[in-house]
N, C-alpha and C positions, 0 to 999 in steps of 0.2 A: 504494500500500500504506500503510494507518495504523498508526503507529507505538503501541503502547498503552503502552507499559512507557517512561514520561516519562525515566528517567535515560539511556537508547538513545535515545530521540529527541532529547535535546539533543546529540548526538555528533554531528559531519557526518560522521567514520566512518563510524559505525555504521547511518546512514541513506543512505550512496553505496555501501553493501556490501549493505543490502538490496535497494535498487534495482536493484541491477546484475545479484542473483542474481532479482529478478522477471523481468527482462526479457533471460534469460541462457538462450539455445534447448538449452545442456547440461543446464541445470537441469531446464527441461522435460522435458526427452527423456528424462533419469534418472526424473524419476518417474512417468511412463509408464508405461518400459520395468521397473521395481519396481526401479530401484538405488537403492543409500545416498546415493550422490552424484558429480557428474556427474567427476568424476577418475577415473571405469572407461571415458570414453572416448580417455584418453591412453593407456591400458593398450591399447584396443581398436586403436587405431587404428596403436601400434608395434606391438603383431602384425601385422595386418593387414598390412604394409611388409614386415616381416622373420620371418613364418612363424615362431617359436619354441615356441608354447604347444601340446602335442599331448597325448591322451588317455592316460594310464596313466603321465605322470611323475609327477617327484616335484619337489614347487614349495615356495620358501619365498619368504615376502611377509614384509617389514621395513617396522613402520611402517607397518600394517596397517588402522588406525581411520580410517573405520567400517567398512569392511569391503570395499567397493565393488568392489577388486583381485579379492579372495580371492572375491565371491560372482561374480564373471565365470567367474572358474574353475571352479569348484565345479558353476557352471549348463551350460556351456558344453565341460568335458572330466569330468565326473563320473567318469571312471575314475582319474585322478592322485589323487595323496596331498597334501595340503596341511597345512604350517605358517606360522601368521600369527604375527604378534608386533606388541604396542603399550604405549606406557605409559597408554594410555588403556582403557578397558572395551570391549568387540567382543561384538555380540548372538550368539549361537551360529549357526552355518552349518550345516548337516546335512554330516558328509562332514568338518571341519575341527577339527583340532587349535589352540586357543588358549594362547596362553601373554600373558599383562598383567605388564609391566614394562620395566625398563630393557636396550635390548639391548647395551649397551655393560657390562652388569655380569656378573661370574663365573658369578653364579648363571640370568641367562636363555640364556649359552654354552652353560653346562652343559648345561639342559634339552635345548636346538639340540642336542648331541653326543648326548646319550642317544637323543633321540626318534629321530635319523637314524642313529644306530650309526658315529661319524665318529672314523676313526681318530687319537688323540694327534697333534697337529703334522705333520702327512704331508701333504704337498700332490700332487695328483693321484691320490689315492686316496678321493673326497670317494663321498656316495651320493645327491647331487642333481642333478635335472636343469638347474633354472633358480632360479636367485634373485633377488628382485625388493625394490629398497629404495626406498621415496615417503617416508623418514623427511627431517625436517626440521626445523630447530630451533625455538625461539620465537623472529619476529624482534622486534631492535629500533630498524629506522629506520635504520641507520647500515648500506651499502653491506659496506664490507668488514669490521665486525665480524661481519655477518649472512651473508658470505661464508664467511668461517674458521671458523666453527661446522658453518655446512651442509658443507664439506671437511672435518672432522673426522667428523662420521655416515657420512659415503662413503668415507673411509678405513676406517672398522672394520667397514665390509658388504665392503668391498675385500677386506682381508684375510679375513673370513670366508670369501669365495667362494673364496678361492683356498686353502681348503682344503675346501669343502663340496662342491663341485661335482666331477663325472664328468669326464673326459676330453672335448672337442666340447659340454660343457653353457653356456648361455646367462647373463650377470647383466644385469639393464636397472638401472640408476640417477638418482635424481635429484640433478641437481648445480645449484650456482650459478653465473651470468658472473662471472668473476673472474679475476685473473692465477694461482694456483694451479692452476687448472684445467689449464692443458696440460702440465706436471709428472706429474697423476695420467693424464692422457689416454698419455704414453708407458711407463707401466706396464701400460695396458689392452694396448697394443700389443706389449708381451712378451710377455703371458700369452693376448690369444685373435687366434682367426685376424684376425678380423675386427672393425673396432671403428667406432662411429656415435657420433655428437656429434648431436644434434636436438631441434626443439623441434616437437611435436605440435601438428597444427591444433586441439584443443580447448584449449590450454596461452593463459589469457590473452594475450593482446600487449604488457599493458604489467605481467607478470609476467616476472623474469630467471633463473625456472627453465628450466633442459634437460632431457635426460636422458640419459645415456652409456647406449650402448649395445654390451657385448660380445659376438661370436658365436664357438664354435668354440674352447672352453676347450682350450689347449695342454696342460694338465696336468703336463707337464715343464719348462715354460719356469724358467729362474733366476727370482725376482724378485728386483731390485737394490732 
């Protein structure tokens, strides 16, 4: 692949990132199959495992750009309801409510509460089916600064879910390898039946994403 845009071609970044994505059989396969990009087969491939995405829920995707999650869904159970959310711009979906901004702020809460009719601070009272967060920070290089950040995004999708979601409803997450991680891991274990730590076969190798996985939202559990 030649590089034309000279101040990217002097980056060995930026030219071992394009490389990787030329000769990267997801990338492929994404534009094929008409996806945004090849991060809808991590999506595909934890359903596939754990059966959670079914026609006529109600889904919200965190951290949603470019879209890739949400147009899997959209193609794929065309009866569910979906909200996506990003701080970045998202093309329109047929079928999909967008919301572009910060989901850690009052004001895209709010939106989340209105759109799903979610009652004040009530936990198990929620009107979603499955919540889904690929939010992630920007990193920078340093291991566990780039850890405590990405645990801070999965903390405030945490707590969202556990007040959005139904009784028995799903949250899949992306987290960082880190030592916080098993802290937030026996929270998931209060709250749902069933709980998965895994890294997807499309999920780089020499990537330290996971992604938690909740089944079987308790809906009464305490959270300590």
């Amino acid at each position: 692949m030649k590089i034309l845009n000279k101040k990217i071609a002097a980056k060995k970044s930026s030219v071992a990132w394009l490389q990787r994505q030329a000769h990267d059989p997801y990338v492929a396969r994404a534009q094929k199959e008409g996806y945004r990009a090849r991060a809808v087969y991590k999506l595909i491939e934890i359903n596939d495992k754990f059966h959670f995405l079914r026609n006529g829920q109600v889904v919200v995707d965190l951290g949603a750009a470019p879209g890739s999650w949400t147009q899997y869904i959209a193609r794929q159970f065309p009866k569910s309801k979906i909200f996506a959310m990003d701080l970045l711009e998202i093309k329109p979906i047929v079928g999909v409510e967008f919301y572009q901004g910060d989901f850690t702020t009052d004001a895209a809460l709010h939106w989340l509460e209105e759109k799903l009719n979610l009652p004040a601070g009530e936990m198990g009272r929620g009107t979603v089916d499955v919540v889904l967060s690929d939010m992630a920070p920007n990193t920078v290089g340093h291991k566990k600064t780039d850890h405590i950040r990405q645990m801070v995004l999965l903390e405030y999708a945490f707590d969202f879910a556990l007040r959005a979601l139904k009784p028995g409803g799903t949250f899949v997450a992306k987290s960082f390898t880190g030592g916080t991680t098993n802290e937030l891991l026996k929270l998931f274990k209060q709250n749902f039946e069933h709980v998965h730590h895994i890294k997807p076969p499309s999920s780089r190798k020499d990537s330290v994403e996971m992604f938690i996985v909740g089944l079987g939202f308790r809906g009464d559990a305490q959270n300590q």
